[in-house]
C-alpha positions in Angstrom: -19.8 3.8 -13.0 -19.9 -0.2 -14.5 -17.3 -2.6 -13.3 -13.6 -2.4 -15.0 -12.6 -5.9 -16.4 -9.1 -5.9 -17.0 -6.6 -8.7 -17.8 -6.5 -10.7 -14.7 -10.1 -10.9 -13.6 -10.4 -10.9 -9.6 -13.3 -10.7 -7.5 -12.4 -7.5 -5.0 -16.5 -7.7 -3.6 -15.2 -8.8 -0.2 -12.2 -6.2 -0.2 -12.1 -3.0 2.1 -10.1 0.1 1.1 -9.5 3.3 2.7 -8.2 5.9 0.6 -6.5 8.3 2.7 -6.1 11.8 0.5 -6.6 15.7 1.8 -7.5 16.2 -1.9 -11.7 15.5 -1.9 -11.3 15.3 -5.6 -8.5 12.4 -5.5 -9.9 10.6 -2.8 -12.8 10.4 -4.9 -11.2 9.9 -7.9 -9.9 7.3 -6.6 -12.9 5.8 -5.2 -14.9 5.8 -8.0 -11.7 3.5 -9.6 -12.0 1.1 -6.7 -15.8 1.1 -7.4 -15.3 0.6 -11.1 -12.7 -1.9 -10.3 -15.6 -4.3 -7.9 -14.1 -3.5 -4.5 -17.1 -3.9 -2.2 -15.8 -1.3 0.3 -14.3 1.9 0.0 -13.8 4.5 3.0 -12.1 7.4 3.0 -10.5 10.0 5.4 -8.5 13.3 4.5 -5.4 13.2 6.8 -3.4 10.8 8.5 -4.7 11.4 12.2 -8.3 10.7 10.5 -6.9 7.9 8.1 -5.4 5.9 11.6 -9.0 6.4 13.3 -11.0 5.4 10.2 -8.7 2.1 9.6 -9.3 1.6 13.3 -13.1 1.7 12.8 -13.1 0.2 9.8 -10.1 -2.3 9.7 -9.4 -2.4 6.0 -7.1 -4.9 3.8 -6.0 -2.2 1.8 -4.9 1.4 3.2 -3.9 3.9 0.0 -2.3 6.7 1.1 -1.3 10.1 0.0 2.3 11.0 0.7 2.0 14.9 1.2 -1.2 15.9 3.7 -2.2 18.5 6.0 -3.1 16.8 9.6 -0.4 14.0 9.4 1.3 13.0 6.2 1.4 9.8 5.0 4.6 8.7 6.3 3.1 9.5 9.7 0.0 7.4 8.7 2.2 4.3 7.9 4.3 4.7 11.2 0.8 4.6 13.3 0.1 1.5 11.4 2.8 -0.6 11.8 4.1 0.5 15.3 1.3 2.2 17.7 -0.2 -0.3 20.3 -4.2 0.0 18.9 -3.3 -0.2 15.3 -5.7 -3.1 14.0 -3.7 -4.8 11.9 0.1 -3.7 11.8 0.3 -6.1 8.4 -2.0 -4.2 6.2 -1.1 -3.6 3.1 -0.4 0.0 2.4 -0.2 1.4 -1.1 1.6 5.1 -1.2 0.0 7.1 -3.5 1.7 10.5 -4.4 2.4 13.1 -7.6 6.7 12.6 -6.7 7.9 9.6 -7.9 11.6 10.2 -7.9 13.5 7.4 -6.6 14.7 8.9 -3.0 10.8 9.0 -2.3 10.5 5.2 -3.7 13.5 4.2 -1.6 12.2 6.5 1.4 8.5 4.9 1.1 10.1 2.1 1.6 12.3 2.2 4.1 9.1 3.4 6.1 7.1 0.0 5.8 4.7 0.4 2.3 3.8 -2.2 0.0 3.3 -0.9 -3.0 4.1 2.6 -4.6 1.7 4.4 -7.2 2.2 7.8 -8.7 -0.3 10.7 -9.7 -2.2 10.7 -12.2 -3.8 7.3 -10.7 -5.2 4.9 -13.9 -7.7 2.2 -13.5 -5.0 -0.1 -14.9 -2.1 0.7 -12.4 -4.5 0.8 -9.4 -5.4 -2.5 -11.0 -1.8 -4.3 -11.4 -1.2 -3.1 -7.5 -4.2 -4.6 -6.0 -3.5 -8.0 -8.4 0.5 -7.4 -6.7 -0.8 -7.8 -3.3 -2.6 -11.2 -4.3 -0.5 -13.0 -6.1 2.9 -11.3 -4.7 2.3 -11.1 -1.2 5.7 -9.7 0.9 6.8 -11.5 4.2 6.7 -9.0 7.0 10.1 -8.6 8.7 11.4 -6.5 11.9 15.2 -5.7 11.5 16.0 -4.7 15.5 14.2 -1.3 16.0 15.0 0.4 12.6 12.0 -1.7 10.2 8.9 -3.4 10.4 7.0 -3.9 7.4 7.2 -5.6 4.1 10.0 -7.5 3.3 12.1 -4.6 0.8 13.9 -6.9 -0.8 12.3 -8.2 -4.3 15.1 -9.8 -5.6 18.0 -11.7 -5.5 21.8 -10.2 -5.2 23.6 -12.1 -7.5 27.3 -10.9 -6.2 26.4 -12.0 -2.5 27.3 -15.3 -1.7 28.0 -15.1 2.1 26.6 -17.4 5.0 23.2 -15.5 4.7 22.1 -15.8 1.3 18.2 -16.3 1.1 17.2 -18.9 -0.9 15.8 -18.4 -4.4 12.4 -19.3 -2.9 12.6 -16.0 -0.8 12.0 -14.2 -3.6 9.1 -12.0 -5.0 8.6 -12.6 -8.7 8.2 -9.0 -10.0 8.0 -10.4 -13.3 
């Protein structure tokens, strides 16, 4: 498969993804994408016990997850990631990838510490606009006590709040 140029033309050579999927068909489907797309490395693992030892092994920048797996969902996978003691980097960015898109999952994903959200079928171009999110919109990371660490979840401003702990409009994410 040739290299994808798309709009915004990155160099992803030195980039390492895992793609964590029990599917062996969307893992690779997925794969061949990130292939397509210049990413120089792409690992894979089928549930989220073997996604946590393969980013420990492998220590990517980019962990995309399935949401529904047998051997630890992804949920479970981003929970390991951002809170057990050997996780290699609890600050990696962690795209959900999953066929229900309905916003209690979006909320629930996260509430649970992703970065970025995808639904199934996966394109070349949406894969794309994610991986070109993470660069030019990277999140904060925040802890809120012992219910949150992860991305910051909030991506824009509240118009209506004007108490003593506004944020700044320079706290913001551009989503565009």
């Amino acid at each position: 498969m040739g290299v994808i140029t798309l709009a915004t033309n990155y160099d992803f050579r030195n980039l390492r993804v895992l793609v964590v999927d029990d599917s062996h068909f969307m893992t690779r489907v997925v794969s061949n994408i990130l292939e397509a797309l210049g990413v120089g490395s792409v690992y894979s693992a089928h549930s989220g016990h073997d996604g946590f030892d393969a980013a420990c092994r492998y220590r990517p920048d980019v962990v995309i997850s399935d949401w529904d797996m047998d051997g630890g969902e992804g949920p479970e996978l981003v929970n390991l990631l951002r809170h057990h003691p050997t996780s290699p980097d609890p600050f990696v960015s962690v795209i959900m990838l999953t066929g229900f898109a309905e916003m209690r999952r979006v909320l629930a994903a996260r509430d649970f510490g992703i970065t970025e959200f995808l639904s199934k079928p996966v394109s070349a171009k949406a894969l794309h606009a994610r991986l070109v999110s993470l660069v030019e919109r990277p999140r904060p990371f925040v802890r809120v006590a012992r219910d949150y660490f992860g991305p910051d979840r909030r991506r824009a401003a509240n118009e209506d709040y004007y108490g003593a702990d506004r944020r700044g409009t320079e706290d913001f994410a551009d989503i565009g």
